[in-house]
C-alpha positions as CSV (number, residue, x, y, z in Angstrom):
1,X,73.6,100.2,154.6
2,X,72.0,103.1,155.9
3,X,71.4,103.6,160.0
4,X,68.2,102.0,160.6
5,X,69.3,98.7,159.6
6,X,71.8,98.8,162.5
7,X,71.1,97.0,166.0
8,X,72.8,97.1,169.4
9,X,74.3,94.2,170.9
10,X,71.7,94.2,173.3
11,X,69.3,93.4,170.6
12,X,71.2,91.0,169.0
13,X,71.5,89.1,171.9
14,X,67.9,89.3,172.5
15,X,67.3,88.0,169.2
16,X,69.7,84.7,169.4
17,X,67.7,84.1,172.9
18,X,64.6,84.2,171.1
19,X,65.3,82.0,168.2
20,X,67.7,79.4,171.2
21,X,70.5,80.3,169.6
22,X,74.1,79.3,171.5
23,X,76.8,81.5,171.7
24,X,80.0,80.5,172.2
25,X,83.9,81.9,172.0
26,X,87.1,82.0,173.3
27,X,88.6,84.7,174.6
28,X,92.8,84.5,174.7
29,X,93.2,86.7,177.5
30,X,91.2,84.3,179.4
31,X,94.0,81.7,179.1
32,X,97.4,83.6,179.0
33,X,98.6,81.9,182.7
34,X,98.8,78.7,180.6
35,X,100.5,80.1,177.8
36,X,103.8,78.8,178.8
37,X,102.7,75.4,179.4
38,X,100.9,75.3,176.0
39,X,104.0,76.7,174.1
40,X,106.4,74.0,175.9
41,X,103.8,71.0,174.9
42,X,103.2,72.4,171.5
43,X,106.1,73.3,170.5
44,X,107.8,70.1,171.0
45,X,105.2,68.4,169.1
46,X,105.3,70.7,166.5
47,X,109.0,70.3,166.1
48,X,108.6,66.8,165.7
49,X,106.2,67.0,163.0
50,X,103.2,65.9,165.0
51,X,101.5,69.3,164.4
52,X,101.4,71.0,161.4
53,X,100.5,74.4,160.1
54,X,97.8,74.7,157.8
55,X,97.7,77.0,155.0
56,X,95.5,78.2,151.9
57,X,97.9,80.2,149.6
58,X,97.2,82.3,147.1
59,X,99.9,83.4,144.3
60,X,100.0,86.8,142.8
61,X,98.8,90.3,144.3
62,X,96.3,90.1,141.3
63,X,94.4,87.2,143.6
64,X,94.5,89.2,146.6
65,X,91.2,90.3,146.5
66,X,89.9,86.9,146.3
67,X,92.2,85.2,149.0
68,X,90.3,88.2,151.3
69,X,86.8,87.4,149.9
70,X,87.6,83.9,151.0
71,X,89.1,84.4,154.5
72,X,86.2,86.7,155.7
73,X,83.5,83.9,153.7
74,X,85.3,80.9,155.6
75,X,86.6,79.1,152.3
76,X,90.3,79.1,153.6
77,X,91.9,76.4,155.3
78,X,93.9,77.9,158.4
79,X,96.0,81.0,157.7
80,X,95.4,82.7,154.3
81,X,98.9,83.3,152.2
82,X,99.1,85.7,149.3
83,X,102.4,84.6,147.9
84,X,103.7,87.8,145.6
85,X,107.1,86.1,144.2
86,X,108.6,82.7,143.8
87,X,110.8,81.9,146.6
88,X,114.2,80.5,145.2
């Protein structure tokens, strides 16, 4: 992609307002004073097995590229794993 295909955000958000786009995201450092709290609550939940990790895994460093591809084009289910040996 060459330069004049590039916008500012300026222009990108002028472009959502004209098509009524919403925008909307979370940023962490917005919520770190109830970090603590979360990590108690959570935590013991998760240690009882009424929250669970999710996971797409991948095995083999020759499906690397593809577990990538897949993170960045939204086809994984929570965390992506490449898994490069057989755990014993």
């Amino acid at each position: 992609m060459d330069g004049t295909h590039r916008k500012t955000a300026g222009q990108h958000k002028l472009a959502a307002r004209g098509h009524r786009l919403t925008m909307k995201g979370l940023i962490v450092s917005d919520w770190l004073d109830g970090r603590a709290g979360f990590e108690r609550e959570a935590g013991g939940h998760f240690k009882a097995g009424n929250l669970k990790s999710l996971a797409t895994t991948a095995r083999g460093i020759d499906q690397a590229v593809d577990a990538f591809l897949g993170l960045i084009q939204g086809r994984s289910l929570g965390k992506m794993v490449v898994e490069l040996a057989c755990s014993q």
